[in-house]
MARDREN-662615 format. One line per field, with one value per residue: y negated, z negated, x negated of N, C-alpha, C in turn. Coordinates in Angstrom, 2 decimals, m for minus. Example, Ala and Ser with C-alpha at 12.3 -4.5 7.8 and 13.67 -1.06 7.14 Angstrom:
! residues 2
n_v c(5.69	2.25) $
n_w c(m7.80	m7.08) $
n_u c(m13.19	m12.85) $
ca_v c(4.50	1.06) $
ca_w c(m7.80	m7.14) $
ca_u c(m12.30	m13.67) $
c_v c(3.30	m0.03) $
c_w c(m7.80	m7.87) $
c_u c(m13.20	m12.90) $
This chain:
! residues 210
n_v c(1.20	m1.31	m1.89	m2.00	m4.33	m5.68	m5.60	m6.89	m9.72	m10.46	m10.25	m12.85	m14.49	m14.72	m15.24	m17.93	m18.97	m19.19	m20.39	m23.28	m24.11	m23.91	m25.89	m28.28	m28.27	m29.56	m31.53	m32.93	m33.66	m35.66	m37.46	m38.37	m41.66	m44.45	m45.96	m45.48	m44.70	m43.57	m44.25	m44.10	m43.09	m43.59	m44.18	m44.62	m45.65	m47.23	m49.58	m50.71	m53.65	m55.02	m54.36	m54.83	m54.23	m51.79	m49.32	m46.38	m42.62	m41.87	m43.05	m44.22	m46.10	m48.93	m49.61	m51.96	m54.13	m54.89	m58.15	m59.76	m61.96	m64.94	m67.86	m68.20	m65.48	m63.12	m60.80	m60.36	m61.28	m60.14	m60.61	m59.35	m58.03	m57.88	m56.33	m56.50	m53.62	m52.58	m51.89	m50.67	m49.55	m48.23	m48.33	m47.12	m46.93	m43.99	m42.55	m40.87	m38.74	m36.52	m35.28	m37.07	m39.08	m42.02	m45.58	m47.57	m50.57	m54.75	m54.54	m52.47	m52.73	m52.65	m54.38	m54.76	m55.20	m54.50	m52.72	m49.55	m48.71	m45.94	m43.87	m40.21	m37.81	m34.46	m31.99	m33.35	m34.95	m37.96	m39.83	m43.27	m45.69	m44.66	m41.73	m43.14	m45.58	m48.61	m47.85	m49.91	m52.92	m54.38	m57.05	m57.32	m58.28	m57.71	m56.84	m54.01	m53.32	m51.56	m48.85	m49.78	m50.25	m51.34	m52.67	m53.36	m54.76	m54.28	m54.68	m52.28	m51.29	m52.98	m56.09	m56.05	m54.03	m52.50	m53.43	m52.76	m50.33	m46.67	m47.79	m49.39	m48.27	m46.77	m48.20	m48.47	m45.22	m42.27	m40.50	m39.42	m40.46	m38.84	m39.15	m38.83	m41.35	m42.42	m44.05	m46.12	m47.59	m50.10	m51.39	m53.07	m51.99	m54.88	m54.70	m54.40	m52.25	m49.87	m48.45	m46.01	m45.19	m42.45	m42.60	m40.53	m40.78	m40.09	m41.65	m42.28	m43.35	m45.02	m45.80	m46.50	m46.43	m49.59) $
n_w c(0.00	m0.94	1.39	3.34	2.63	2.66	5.70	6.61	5.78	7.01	9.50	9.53	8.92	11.26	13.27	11.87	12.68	15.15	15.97	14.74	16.17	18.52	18.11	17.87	19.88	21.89	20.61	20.55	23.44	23.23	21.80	23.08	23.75	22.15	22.73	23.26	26.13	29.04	32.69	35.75	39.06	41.57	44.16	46.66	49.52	52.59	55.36	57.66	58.36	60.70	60.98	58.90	58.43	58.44	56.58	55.31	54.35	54.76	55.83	59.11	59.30	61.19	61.88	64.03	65.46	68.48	69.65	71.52	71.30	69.31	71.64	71.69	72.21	74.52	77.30	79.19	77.59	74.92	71.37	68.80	65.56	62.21	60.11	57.18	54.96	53.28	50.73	48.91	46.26	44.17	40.65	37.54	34.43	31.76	29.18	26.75	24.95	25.57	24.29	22.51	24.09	23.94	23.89	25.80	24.97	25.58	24.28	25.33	27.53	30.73	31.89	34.78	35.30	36.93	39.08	40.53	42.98	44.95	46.73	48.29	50.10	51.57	51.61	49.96	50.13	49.12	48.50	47.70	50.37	52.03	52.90	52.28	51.85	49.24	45.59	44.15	41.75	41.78	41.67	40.30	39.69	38.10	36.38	34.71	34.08	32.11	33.76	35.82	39.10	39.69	42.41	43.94	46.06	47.43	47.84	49.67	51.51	52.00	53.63	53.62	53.58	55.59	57.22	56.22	56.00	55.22	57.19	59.36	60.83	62.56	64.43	66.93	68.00	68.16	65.65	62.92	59.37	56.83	54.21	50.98	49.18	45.66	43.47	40.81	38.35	36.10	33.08	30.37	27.48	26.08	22.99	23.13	23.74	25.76	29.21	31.65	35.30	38.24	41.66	45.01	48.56	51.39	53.89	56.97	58.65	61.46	64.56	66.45	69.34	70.31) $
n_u c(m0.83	m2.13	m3.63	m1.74	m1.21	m3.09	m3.81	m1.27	m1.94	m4.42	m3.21	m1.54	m3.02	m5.09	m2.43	m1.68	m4.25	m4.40	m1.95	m2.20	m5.12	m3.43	m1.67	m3.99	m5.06	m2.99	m2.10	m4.58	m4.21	m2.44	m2.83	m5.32	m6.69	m5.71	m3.50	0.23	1.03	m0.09	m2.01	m1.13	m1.27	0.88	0.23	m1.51	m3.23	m5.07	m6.12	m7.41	m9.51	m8.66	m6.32	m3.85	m1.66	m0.89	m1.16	m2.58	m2.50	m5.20	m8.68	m10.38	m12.99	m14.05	m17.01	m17.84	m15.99	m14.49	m13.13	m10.48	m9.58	m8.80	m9.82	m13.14	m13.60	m12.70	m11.31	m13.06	m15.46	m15.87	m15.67	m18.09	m17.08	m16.74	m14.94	m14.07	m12.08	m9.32	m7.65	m4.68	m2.87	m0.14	0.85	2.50	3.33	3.48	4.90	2.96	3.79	5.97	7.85	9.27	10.44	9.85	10.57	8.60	7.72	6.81	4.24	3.29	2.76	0.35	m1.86	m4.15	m7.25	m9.92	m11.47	m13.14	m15.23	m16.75	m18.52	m18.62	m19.68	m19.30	m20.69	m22.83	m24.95	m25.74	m27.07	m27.47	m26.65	m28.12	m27.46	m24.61	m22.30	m23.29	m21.71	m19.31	m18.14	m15.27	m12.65	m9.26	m6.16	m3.16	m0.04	1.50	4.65	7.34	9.06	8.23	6.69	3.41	1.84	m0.46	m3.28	m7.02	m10.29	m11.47	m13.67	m16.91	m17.44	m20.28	m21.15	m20.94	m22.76	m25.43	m27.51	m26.22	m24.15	m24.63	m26.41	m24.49	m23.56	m25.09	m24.38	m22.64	m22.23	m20.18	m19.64	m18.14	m16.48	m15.35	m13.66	m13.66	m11.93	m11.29	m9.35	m8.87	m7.49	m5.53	m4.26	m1.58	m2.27	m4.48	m5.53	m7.92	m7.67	m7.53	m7.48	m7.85	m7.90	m8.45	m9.46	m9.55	m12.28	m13.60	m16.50	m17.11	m18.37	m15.34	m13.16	m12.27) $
ca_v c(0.00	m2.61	m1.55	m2.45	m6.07	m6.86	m5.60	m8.28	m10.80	m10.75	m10.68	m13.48	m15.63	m14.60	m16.33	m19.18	m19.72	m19.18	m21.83	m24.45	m23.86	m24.42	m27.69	m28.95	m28.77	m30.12	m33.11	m33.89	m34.84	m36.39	m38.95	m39.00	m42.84	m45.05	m46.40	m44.05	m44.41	m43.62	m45.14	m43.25	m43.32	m43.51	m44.03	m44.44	m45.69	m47.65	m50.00	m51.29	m54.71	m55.56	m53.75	m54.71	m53.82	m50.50	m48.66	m44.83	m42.03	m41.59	m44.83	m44.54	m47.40	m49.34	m50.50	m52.62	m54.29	m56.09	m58.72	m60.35	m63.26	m65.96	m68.34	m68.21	m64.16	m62.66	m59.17	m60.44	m61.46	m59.95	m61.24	m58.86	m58.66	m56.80	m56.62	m55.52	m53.15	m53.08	m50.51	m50.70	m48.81	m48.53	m47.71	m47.03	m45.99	m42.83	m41.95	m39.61	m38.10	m36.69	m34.83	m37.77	m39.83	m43.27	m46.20	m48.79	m52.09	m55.28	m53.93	m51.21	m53.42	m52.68	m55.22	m54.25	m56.20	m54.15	m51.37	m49.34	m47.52	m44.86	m42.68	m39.14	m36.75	m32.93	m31.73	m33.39	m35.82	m38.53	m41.44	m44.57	m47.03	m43.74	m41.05	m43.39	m46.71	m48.48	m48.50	m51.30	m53.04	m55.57	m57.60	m57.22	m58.50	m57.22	m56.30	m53.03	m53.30	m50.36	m48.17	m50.19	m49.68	m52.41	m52.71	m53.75	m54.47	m54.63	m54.40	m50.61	m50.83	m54.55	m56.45	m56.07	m52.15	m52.50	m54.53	m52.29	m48.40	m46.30	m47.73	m50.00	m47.23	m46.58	m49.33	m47.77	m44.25	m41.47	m39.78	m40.46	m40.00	m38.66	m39.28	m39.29	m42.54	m42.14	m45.34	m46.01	m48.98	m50.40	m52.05	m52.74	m52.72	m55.88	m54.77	m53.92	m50.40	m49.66	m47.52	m46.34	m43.38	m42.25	m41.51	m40.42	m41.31	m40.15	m42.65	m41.53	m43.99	m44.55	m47.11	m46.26	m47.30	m50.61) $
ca_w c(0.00	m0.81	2.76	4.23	2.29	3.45	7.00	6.97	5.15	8.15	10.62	8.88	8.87	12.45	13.57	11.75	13.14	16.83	16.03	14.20	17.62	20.05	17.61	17.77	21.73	22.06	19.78	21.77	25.19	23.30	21.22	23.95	23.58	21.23	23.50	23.98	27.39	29.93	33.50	37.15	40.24	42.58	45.83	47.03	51.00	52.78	56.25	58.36	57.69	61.47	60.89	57.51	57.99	58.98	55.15	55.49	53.46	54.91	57.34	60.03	58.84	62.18	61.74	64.71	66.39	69.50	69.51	72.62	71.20	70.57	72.25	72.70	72.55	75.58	77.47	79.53	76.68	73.64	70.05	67.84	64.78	61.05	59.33	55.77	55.09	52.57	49.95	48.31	45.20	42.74	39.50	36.78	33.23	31.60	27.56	26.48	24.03	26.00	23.61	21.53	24.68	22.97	24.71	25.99	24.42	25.95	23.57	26.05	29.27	31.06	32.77	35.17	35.59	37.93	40.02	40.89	44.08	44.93	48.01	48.10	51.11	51.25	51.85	48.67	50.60	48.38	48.35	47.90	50.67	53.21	52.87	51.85	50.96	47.81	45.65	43.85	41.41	41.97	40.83	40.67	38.56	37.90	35.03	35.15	33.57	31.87	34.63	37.22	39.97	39.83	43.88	44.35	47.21	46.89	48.74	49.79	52.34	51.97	55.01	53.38	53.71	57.10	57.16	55.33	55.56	56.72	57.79	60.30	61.78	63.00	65.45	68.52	67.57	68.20	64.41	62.35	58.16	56.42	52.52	49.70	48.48	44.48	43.08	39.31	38.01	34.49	32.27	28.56	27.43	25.60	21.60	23.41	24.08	27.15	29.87	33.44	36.48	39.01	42.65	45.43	49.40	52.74	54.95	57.97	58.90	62.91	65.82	67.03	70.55	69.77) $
ca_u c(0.00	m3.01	m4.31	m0.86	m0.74	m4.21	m3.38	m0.14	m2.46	m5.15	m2.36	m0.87	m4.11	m4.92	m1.54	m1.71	m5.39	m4.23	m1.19	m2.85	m5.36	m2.88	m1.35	m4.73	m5.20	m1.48	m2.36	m5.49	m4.05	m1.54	m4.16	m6.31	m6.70	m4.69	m1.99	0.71	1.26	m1.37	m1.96	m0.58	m0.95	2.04	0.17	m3.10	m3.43	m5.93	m6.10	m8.72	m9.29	m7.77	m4.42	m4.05	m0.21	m0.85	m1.47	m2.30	m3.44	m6.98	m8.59	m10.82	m13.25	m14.99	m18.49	m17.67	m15.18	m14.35	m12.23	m10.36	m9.12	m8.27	m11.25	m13.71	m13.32	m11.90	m10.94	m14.43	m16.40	m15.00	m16.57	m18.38	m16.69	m17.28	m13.71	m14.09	m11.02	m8.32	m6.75	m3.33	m2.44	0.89	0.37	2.86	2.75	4.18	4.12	2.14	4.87	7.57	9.18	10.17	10.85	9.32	10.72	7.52	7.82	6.09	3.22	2.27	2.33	m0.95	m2.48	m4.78	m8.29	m10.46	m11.67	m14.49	m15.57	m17.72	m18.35	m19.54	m19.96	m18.41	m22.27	m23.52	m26.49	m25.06	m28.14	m26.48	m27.80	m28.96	m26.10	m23.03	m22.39	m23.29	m20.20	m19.23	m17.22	m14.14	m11.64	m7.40	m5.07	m1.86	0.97	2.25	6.01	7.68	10.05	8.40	5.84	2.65	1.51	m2.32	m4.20	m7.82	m11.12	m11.81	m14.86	m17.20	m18.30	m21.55	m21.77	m20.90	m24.59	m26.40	m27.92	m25.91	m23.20	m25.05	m26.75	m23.36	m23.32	m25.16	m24.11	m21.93	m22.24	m19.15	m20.03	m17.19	m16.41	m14.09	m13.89	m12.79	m11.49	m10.91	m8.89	m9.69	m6.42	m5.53	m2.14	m1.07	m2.91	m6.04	m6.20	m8.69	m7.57	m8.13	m7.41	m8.85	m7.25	m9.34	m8.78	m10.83	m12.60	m14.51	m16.55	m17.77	m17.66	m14.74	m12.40	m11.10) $
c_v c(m1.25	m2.71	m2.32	m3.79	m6.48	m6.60	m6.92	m9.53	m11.07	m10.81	m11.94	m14.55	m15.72	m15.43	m17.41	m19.93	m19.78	m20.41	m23.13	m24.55	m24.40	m25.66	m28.83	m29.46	m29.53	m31.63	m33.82	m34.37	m35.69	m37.90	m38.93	m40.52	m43.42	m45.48	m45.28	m44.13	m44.11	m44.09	m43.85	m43.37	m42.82	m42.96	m44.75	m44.80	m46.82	m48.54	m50.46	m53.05	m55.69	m55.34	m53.51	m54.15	m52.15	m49.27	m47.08	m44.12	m41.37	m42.62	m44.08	m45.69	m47.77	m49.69	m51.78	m52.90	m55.43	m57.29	m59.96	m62.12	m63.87	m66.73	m68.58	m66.89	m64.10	m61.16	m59.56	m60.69	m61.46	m59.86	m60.01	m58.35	m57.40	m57.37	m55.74	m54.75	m52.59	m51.59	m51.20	m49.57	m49.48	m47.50	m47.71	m46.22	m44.92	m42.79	m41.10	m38.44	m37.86	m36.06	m36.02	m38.93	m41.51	m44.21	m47.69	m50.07	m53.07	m54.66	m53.61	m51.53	m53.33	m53.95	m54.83	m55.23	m56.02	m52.95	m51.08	m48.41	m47.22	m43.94	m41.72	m38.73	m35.70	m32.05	m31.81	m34.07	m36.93	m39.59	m42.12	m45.32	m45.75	m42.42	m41.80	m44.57	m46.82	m48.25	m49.56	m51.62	m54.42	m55.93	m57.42	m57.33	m57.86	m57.04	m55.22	m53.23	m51.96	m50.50	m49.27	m50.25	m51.21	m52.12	m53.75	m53.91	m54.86	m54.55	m53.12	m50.50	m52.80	m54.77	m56.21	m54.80	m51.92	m53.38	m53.69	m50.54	m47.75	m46.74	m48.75	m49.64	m46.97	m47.14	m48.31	m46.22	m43.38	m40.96	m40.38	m39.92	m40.14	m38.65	m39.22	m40.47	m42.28	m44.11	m45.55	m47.46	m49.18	m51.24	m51.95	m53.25	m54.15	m55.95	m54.31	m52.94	m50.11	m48.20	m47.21	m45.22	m43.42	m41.77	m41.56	m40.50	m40.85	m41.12	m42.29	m43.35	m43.93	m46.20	m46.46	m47.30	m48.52	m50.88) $
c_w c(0.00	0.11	3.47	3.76	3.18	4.91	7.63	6.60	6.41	9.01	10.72	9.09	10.61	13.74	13.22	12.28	14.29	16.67	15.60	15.47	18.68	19.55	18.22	19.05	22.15	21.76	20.35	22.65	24.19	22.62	21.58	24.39	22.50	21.53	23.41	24.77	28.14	32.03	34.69	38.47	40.99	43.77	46.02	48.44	51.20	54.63	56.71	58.73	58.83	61.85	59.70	57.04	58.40	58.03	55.61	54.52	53.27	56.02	57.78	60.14	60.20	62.00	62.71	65.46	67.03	69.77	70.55	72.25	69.65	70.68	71.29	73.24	73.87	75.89	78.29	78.72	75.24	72.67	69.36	66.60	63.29	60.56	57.60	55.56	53.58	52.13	49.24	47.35	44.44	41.87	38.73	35.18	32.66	29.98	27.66	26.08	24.73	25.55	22.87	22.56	24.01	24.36	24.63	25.56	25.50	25.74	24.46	27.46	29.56	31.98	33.52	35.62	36.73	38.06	40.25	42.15	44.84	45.96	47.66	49.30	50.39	50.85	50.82	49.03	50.16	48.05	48.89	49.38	51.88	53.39	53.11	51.36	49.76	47.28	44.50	43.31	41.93	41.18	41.29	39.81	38.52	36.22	35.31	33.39	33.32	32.61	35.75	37.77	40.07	41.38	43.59	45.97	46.63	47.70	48.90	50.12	52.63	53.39	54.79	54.05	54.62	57.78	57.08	55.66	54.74	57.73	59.48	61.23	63.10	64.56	67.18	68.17	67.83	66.85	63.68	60.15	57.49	54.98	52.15	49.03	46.79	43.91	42.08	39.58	36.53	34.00	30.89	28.47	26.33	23.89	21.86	23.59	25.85	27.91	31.18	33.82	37.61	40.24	43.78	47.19	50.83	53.49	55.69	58.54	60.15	63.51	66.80	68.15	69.43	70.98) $
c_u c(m0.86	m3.68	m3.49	m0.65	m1.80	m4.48	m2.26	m0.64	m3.79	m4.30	m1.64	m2.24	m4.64	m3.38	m1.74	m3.05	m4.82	m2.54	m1.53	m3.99	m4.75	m2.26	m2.68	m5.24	m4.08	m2.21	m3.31	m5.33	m3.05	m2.04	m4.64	m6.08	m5.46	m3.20	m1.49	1.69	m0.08	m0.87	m1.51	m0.67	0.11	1.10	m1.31	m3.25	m4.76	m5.49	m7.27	m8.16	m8.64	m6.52	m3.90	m2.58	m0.18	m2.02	m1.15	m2.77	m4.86	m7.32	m9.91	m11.43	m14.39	m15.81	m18.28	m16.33	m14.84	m13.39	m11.84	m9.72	m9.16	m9.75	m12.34	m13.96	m12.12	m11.87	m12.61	m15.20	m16.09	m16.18	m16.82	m17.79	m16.74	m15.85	m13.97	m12.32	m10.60	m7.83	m5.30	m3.28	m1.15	0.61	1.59	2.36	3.70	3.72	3.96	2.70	6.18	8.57	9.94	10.74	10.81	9.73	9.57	8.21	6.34	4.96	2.73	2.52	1.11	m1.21	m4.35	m6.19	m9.56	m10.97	m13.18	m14.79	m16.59	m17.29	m19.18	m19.31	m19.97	m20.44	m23.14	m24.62	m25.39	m25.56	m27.07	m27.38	m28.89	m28.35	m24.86	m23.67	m22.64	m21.83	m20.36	m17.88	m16.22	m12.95	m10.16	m7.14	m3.53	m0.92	1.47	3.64	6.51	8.73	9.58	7.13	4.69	1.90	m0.08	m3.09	m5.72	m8.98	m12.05	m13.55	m15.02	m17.74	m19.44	m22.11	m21.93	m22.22	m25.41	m26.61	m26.43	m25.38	m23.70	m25.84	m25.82	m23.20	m23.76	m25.10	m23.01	m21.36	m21.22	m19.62	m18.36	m17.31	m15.41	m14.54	m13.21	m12.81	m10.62	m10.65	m9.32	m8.13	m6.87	m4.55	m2.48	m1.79	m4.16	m6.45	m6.52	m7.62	m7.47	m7.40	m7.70	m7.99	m8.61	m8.44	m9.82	m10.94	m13.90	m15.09	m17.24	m17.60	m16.54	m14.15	m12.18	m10.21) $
């Protein structure tokens, strides 16, 4: 019989370790940071900086392009031209806690202050500045409002890069360099609690037709 207590008394401690366990992983995403909401991406697209109305989910970024107008550019002597090109993101926020369904107060308005982006290649040749652009940080402002969608545009791919190793290789070239661009935002809701996310976006970059 004192075999069969301390058989139910290790089975008994064995549960409560493997539930207090899975509380303790639970509880971590859910206090992962102080706010309790965290940040979302909706949507993620991108344009080239001469069809800025024409937002997709992977761009085709030109090193060069020709441009017929207006003067002194023409279809006979069409201008040069480096367009830096353009991202768009919406962001919303979501609480953390969805069993208790906590309704956001001003409090946990994010406001969003800026971005960071970074190219890699599938391959893994990944030198900044002789693989892939540098990347680089920037600025955006925004409010993201609880139950509603904050819209961003921002600067994806710089005129600079389009200057600079590799991408200016590009120019007399066939070779097109393909990447994932990843692109983190930075906020802090309204009592100061930091927080960010991360979406990611392909951009092939080449001299393509214009």
């Amino acid at each position: 019989e004192q075999g069969m207590m301390g058989m139910r008394t290790v089975r008994h401690f064995v549960a409560m370790t493997a539930l207090v366990a899975a509380t303790t992983s639970c509880g971590d995403v859910i206090r992962q940071g102080r706010s309790p909401v965290y940040l979302v991406i909706s949507l993620l697209q991108a344009a080239q900086g001469n069809h800025i109305s024409s937002f997709g989910g992977s761009l085709t970024s030109d090193v060069l392009t020709l441009v017929t107008s207006p003067d002194p550019c023409s279809q006979t002597n069409p201008c040069q031209t480096i367009f830096n090109d353009v991202g768009r993101v919406d962001l919303k926020i979501s609480p953390k806690d969805i069993s208790a369904l906590p309704t956001p107060t001003t409090n946990n308005e994010v406001t969003i202050t800026r971005f960071h982006v970074k190219y890699r290649r599938a391959d893994g040749r990944n030198r900044q500045g002789v693989d892939v652009p540098y990347e680089f940080d920037g600025a955006a402002t925004g409010t993201i409002v609880a139950g509603t969608n904050l819209s961003l545009s921002f600067e994806i791919v710089r005129h600079l890069a389009k200057e600079e190793a590799p991408l200016v290789q590009l120019v007399n070239s066939r070779v097109i360099i393909s990447t994932i661009c990843e692109v983190t935002f930075y906020g802090r809701d309204q009592v100061g609690n930091d927080m960010s996310v991360t979406g990611f976006i392909t951009i092939d970059f080449g001299n393509f037709g214009d």
